[in-house]
N, CA, C and O of each residue as an XYZ file, in Angstrom:
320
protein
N     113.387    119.501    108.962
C     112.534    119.078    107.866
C     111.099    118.981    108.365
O     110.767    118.695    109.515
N     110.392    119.226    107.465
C     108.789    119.462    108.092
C     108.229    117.937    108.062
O     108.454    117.396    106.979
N     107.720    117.327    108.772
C     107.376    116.149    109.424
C     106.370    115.964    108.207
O     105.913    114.824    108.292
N     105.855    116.621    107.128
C     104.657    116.389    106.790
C     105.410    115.644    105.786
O     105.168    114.475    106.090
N     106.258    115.629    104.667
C     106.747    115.144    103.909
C     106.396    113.947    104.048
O     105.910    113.600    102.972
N     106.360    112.788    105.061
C     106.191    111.655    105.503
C     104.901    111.391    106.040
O     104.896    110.413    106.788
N     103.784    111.970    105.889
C     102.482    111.883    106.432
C     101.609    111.570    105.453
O     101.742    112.387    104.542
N     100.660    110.654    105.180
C     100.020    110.042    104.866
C      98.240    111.311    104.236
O      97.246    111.164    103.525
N      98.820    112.335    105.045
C      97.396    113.182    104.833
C      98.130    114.984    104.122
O      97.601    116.093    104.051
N      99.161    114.609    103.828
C      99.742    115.682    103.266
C      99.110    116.503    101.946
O      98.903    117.716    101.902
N      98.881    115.618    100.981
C      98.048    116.351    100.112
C      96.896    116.647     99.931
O      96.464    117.154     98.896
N      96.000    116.257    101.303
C      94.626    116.727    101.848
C      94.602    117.799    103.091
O      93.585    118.106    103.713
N      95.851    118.281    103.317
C      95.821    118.691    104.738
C      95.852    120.637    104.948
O      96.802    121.334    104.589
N      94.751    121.091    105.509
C      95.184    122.697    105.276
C      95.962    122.942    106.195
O      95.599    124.076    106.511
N      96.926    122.637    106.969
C      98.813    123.247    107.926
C      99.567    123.377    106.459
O     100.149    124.384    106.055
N      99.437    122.276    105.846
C     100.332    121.992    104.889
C     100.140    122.614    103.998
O     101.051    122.662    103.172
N      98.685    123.506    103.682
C      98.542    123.913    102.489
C      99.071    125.337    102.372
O      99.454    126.023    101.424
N      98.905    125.601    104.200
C      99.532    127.023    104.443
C     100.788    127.137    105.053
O     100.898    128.121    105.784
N     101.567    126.557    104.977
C     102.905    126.330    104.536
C     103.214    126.255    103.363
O     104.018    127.003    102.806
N     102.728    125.518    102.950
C     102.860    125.949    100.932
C     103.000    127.362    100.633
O     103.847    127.751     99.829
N     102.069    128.292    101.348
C     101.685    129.189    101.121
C     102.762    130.248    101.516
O     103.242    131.056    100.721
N     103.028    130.165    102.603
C     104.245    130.762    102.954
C     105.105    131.065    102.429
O     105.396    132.235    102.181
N     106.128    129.485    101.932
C     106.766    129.222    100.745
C     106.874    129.449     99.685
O     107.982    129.365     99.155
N     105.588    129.879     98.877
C     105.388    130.467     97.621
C     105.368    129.351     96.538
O     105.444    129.344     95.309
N     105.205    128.216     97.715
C     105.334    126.890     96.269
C     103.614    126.286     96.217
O     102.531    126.453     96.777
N     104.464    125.241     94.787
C     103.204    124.837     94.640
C     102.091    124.190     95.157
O     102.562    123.121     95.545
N     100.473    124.179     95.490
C     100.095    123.209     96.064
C      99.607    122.137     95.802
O      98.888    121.997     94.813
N      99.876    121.205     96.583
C      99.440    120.001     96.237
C      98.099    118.934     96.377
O      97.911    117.718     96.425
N      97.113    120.490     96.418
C      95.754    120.332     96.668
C      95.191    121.864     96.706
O      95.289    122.487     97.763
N      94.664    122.411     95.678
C      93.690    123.531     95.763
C      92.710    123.674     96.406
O      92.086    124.734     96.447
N      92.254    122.163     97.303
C      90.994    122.663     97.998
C      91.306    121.502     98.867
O      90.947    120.435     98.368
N      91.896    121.411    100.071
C      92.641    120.530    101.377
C      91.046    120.670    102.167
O      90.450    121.728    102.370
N      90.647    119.480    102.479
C      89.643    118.929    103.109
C      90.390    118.338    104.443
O      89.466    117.861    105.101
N      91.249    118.197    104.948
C      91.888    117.759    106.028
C      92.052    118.676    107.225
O      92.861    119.598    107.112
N      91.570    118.573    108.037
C      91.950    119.699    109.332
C      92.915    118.760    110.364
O      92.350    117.682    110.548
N      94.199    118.849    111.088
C      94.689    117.945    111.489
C      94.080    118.581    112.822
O      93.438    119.614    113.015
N      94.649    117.294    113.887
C      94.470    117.915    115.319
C      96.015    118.759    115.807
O      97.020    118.058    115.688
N      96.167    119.777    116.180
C      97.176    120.067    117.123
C      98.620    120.281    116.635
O      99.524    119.926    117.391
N      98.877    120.743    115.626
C      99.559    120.783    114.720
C     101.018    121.649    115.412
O     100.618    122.561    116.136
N     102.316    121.590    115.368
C     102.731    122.706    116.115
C     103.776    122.723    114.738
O     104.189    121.836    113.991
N     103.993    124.339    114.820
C     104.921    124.902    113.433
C     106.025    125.635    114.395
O     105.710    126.260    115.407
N     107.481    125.450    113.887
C     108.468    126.081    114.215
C     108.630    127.384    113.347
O     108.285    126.983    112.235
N     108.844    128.251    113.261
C     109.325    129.645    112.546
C     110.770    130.039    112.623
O     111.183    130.797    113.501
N     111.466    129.564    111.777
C     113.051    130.204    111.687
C     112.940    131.425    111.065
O     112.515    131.502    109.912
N     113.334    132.560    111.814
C     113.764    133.956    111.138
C     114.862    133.899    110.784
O     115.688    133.511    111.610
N     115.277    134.230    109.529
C     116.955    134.672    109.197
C     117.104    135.746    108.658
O     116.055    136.200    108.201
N     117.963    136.339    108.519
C     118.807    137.734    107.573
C     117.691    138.964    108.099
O     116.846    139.567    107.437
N     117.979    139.053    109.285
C     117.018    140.393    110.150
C     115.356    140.346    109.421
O     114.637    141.238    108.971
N     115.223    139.219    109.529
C     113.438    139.030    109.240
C     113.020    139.061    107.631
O     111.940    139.117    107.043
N     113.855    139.022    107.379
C     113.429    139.095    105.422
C     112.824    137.354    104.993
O     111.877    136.998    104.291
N     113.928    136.501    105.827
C     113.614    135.706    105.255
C     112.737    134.900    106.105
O     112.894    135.411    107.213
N     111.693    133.691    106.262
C     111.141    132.612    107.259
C     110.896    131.448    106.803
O     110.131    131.216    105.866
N     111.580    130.566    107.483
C     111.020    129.302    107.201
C     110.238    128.906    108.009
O     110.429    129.302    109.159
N     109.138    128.046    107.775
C     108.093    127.469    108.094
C     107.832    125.672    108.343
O     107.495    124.988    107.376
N     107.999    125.146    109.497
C     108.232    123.549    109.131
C     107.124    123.159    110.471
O     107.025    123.638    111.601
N     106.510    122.269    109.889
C     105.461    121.595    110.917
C     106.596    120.495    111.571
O     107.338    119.898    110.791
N     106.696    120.251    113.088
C     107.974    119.495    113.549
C     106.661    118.617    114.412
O     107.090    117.520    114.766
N     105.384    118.807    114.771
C     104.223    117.826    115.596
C     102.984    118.237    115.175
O     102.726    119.423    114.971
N     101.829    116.923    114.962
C     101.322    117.049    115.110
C     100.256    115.592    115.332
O     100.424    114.559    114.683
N      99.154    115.778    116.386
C      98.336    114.904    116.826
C      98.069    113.720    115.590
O      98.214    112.499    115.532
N      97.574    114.844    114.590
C      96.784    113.725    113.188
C      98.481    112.754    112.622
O      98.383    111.637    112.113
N      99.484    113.240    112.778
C     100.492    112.536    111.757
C     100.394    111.361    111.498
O     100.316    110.773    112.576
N     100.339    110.469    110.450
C     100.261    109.047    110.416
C     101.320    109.013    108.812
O     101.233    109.501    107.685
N     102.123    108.276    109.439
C     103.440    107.858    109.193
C     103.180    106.905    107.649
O     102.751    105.753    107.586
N     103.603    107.827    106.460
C     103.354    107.226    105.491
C     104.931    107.276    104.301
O     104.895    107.809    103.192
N     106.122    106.625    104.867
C     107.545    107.380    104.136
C     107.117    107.498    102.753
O     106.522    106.696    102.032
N     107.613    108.852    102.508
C     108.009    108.923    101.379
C     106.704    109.230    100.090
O     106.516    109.379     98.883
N     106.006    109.176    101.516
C     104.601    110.036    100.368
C     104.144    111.216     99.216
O     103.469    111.252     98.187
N     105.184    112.435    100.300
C     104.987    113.555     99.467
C     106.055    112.901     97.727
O     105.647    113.043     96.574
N     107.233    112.313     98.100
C     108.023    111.967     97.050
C     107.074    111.276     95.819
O     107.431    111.389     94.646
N     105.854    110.563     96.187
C     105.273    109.937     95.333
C     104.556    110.785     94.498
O     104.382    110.577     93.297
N     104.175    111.657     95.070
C     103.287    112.753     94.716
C     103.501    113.430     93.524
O     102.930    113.625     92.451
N     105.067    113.866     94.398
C     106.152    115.013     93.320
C     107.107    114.079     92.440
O     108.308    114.349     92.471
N     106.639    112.907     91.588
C     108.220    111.632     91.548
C     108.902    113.009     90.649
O     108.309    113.845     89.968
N     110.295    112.875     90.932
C     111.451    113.331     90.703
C     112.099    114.972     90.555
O     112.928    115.488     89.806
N     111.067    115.566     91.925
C     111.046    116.740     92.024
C     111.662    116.511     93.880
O     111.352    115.693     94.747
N     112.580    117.615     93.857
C     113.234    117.247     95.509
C     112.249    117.620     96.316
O     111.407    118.498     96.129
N     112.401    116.872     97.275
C     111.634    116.784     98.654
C     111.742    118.168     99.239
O     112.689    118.780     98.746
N     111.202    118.711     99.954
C     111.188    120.068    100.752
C     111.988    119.628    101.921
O     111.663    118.513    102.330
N     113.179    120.351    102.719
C     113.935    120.006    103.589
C     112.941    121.370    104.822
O     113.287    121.509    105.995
């Protein structure tokens, strides 16, 4: 699960916005003013490269806010 879900700077943050992007989902800021420090992204390839997931698993800026993105999106599922 991408660590950002729980971060406090998620809907200001451009890692997150380009992960969105990846994803093809929606964002949750058209214009992310946040640059984090040091961000590190895992890349899962599956089904001989067609498919990728994208999940931020560290980064320097994270500040621990549960359940933030949920507030954001109320009653739309969380991104795993």
């Amino acid at each position: 699960m991408c660590l950002c879900v729980n971060c406090a700077y998620v809907d200001r943050c451009e890692t997150y916005y380009e992960v969105e992007e990846r994803h093809s989902q929606p964002h949750l800021t058209q214009d992310p003013d946040f640059t984090p420090l040091h961000p590190v992204i895992n890349v899962n390839i599956r089904n001989h490269g067609r498919e990728m997931e994208w999940d931020v698993v560290g980064c320097q800026s994270f500040k621990l806010d549960m359940g933030h993105w949920a507030r954001i999106r109320p009653g739309l599922a969380v991104p795993t």
